[in-house]
BALUM-92463 format. One record per residue (C-alpha): x negated, y, z; residue in three letters. Coordinates in steps of 0.2 Angstrom, whole numbers, padded with zeros to 4 digits, always signed. Layout:
BEGIN
XYZALA
...
END
This chain:
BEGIN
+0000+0000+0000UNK
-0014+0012+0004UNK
-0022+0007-0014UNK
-0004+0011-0020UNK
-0004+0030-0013UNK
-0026+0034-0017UNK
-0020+0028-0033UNK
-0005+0039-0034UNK
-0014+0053-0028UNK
-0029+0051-0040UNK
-0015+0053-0055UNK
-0008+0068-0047UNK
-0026+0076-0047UNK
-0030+0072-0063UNK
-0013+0077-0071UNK
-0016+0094-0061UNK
-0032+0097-0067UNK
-0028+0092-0088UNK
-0014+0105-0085UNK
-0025+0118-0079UNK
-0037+0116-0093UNK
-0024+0117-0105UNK
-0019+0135-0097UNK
-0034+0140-0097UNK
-0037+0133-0116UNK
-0021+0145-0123UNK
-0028+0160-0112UNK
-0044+0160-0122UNK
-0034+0158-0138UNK
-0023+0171-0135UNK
-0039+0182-0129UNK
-0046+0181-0146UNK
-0035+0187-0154UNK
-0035+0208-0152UNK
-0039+0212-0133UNK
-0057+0204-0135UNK
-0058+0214-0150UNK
-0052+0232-0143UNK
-0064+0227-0128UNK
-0080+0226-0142UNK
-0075+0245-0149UNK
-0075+0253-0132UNK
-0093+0244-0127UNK
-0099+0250-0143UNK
-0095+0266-0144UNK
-0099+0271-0127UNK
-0081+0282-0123UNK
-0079+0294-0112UNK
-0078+0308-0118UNK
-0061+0315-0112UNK
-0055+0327-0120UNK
-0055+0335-0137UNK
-0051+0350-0147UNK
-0039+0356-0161UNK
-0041+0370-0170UNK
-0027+0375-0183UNK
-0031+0392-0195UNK
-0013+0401-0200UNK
-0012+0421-0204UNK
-0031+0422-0199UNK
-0025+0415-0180UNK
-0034+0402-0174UNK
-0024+0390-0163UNK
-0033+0376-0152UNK
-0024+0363-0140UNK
-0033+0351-0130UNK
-0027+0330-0131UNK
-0032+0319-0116UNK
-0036+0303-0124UNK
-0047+0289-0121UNK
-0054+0291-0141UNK
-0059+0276-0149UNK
-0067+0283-0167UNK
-0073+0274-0185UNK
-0091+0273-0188UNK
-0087+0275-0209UNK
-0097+0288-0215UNK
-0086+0303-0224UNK
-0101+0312-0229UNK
-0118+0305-0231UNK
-0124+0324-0229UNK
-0117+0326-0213UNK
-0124+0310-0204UNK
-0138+0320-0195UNK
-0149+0311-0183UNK
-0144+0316-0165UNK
-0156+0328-0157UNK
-0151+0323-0138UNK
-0161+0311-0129UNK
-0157+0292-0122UNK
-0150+0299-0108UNK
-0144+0279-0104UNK
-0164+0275-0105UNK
-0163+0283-0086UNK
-0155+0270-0074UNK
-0155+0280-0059UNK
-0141+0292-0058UNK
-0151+0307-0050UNK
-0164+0303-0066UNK
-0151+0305-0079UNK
-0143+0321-0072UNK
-0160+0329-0071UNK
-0162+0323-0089UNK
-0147+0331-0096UNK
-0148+0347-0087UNK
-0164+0350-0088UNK
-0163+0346-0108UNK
-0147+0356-0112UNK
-0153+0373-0100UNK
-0165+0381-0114UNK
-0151+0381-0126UNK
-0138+0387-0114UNK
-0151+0402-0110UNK
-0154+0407-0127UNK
-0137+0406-0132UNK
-0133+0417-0118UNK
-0146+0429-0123UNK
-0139+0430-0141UNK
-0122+0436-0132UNK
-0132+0449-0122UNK
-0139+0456-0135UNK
-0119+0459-0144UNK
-0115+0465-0128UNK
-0128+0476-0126UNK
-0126+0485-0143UNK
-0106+0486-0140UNK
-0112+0495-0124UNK
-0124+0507-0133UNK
-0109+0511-0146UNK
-0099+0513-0132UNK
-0108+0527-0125UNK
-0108+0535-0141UNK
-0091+0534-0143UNK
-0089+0541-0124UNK
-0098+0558-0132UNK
-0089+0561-0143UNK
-0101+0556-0155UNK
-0098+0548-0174UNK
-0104+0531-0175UNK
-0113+0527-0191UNK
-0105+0516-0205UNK
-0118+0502-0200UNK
-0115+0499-0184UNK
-0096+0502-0187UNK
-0097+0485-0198UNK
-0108+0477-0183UNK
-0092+0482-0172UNK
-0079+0475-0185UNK
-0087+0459-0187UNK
-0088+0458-0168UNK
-0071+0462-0167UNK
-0064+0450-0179UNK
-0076+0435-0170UNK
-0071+0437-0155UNK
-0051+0439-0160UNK
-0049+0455-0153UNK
-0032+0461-0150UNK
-0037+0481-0152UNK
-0044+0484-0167UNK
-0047+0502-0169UNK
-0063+0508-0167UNK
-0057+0527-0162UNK
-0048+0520-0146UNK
-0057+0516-0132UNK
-0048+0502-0127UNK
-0055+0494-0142UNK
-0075+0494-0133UNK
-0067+0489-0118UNK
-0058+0473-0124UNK
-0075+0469-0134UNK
-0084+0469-0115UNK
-0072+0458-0109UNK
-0076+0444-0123UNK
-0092+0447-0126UNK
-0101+0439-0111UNK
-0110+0425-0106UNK
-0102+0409-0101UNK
-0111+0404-0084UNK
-0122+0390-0087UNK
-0115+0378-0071UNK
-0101+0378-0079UNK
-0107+0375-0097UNK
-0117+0360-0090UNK
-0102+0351-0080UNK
-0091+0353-0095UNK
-0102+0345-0106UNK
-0108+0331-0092UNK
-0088+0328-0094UNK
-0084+0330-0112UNK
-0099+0320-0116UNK
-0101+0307-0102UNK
-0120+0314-0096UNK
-0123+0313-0117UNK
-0122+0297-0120UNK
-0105+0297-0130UNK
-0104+0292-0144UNK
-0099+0307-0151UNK
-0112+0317-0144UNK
-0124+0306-0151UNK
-0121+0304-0168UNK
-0112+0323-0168UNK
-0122+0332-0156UNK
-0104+0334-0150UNK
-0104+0340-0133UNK
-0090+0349-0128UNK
-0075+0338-0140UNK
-0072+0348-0153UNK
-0061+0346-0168UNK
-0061+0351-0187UNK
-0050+0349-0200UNK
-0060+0351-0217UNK
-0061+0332-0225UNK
-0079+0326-0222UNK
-0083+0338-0209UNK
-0085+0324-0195UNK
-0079+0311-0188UNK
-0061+0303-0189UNK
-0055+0293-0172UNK
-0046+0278-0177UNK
-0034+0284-0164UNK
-0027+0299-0174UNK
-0009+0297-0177UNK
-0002+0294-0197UNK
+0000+0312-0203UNK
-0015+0321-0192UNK
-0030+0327-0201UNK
-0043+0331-0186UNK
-0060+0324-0188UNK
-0073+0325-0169UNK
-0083+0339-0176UNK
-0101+0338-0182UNK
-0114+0348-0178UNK
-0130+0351-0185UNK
-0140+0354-0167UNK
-0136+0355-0151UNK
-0138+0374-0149UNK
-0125+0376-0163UNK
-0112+0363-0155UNK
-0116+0379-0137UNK
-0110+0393-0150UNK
-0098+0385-0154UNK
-0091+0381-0139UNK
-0095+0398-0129UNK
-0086+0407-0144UNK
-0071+0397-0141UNK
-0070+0401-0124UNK
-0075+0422-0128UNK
-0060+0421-0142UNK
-0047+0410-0140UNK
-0032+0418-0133UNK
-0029+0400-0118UNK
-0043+0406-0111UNK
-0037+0425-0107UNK
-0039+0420-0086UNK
-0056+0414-0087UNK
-0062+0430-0096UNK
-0053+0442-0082UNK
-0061+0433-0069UNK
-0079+0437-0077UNK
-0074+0454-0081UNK
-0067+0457-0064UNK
-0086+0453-0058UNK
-0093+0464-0070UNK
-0083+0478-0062UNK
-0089+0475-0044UNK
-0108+0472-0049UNK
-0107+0455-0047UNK
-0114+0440-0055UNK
-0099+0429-0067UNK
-0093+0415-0056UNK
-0093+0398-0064UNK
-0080+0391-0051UNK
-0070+0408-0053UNK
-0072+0406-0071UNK
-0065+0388-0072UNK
-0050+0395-0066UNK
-0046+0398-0085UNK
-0047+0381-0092UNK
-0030+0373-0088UNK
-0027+0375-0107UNK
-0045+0369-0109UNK
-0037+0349-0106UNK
-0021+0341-0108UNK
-0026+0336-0089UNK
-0024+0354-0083UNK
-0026+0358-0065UNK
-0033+0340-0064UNK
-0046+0346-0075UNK
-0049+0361-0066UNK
-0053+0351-0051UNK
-0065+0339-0060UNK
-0075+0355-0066UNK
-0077+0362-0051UNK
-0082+0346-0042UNK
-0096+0344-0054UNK
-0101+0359-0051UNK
-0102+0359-0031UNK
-0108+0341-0033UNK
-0124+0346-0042UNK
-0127+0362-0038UNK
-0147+0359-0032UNK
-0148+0353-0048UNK
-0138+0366-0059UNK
-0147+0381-0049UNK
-0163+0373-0052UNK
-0175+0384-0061UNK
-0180+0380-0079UNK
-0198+0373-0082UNK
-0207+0386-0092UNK
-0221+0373-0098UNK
-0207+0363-0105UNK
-0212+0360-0124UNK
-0194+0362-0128UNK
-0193+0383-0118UNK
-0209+0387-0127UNK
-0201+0382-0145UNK
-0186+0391-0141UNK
-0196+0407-0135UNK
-0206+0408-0149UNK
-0190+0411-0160UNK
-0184+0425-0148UNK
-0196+0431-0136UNK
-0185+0444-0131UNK
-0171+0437-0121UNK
-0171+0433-0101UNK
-0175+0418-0095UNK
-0169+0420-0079UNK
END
């Protein structure tokens, strides 16, 4: 009888254990089919970037909107032109977290500087003209185009050149964008630059074109949609791109009167003040806000920390401007 029931019980066991290989069996199958294959795609393409841009040209207005999306892209080549090497480093080479922040920061605080010194010297002549204008004084026809070409850049709303409101709006658009919070956006847009989009594009703040050709088309855009991720041909151009936008897109009204309102006590632009004026910057909104900000407090030894002058890359970039502040 006791043979009876190890027997019995030994059946049991077995039958158990065919029927939880055959489960397991038509959950590798099923497996194979797409989720293993949507699983490859996101490995590859390293995403994580989080947000992207639109920009959309009608009666000479530009109109961007922010999507949150996890993007998953196509590698197909529109333009063999365009497929410019990437100038950022292996960022992912650094294993340790404190490495690979250093890395990035310290790599992308040249360009911000000299793109910030480009603006100063804008703003500085829109002063100059300023004080003409103050005295009463006829501005001359060269600078007046100089003026009008800043005027339509930046979007400005005034655009008479004999009204002093005019200068004043210029001064509040034509400003630096503080560089802690230039380097948290584009440690968030570009996942510390290693995205794929920063990569291949030199993308580092998400943004969108909509000329065929002119980057890259996510395999998530919609039937219909015409956006491509931008390409850039450096990193300092995918900065002045990105600091325009914010200095002229009408979304982004709040973050430019929190930095003029510093300019009008003496005070140095606040990046955390600033970041106020990017809810429109992210589907995410106030979400977004927060996530900036933390970055910024977070790192903050490491975004204050000053620039090494002996640094190849500062001394190439000063020799093409030796004019600008470094500081």
């Amino acid at each position: 009888m006791i043979k009876s029931r190890l027997g019995k019980a030994i059946i049991f066991i077995i039958i158990a254990i065919s029927l939880m290989l055959f489960i397991s069996f038509l959950i590798n199958t099923f497996s194979l089919n797409q989720p293993k294959q949507k699983q490859n795609i996101i490995l590859n393409d390293s995403l994580k970037t989080n947000t992207i841009s639109k920009e959309m040209v009608a009666d000479s207005v530009l109109s961007q909107e922010k999507a949150s999306i996890k993007e998953s892209f196509t590698k197909k080549k529109t333009d063999s032109n365009l497929e410019f090497p990437s100038s950022l480093p292996n960022f992912s080479a650094h294993k340790n977290v404190k490495d690979k922040k250093n890395a990035f920061f310290n790599f992308l605080k040249p360009y911000l500087v000299y793109e910030n010194s480009l603006i100063l010297k804008q703003r500085s002549f829109i002063i100059e003209q300023q004080k003409v204008f103050n005295t009463g004084k006829s501005i001359n026809e060269e600078n007046k185009v100089t003026l009008e070409k800043y005027i339509l850049d930046y979007r400005c709303n005034s655009t008479d050149l004999t009204n002093s409101e005019t200068y004043i709006e210029l001064l509040t658009r034509v400003d630096i964008i503080p560089q802690e919070l230039a380097l948290a956006q584009a440690a968030l847009e570009s996942s510390w630059g290693s995205s794929y989009f920063a990569r291949v594009a030199n993308n580092l703040f998400g943004q969108w074109c909509f000329t065929p050709g002119c980057g890259i088309v996510p395999r998530a855009r919609r039937k219909g949609e015409t956006h491509e991720v931008k390409k850039f041909i450096s990193v300092g151009l995918s900065i002045r791109s990105y600091m325009l936008f914010l200095n002229s897109h009408p979304a982004f009204d709040l973050l430019r009167n929190e930095r003029a309102a510093a300019r009008a006590r003496q005070k140095k632009p606040s990046a955390l003040l600033m970041a106020n004026g990017l809810e429109k910057y992210s589907a995410r909104g106030v979400a977004y806000i927060r996530e900036i900000k933390s970055i910024i407090r977070s790192n903050q030894a490491i975004l204050t920390k000053p620039m090494n002058m002996s640094n190849p890359l500062v001394i190439a970039i000063q020799k093409q401007d030796s004019t600008h502040i470094w500081n």
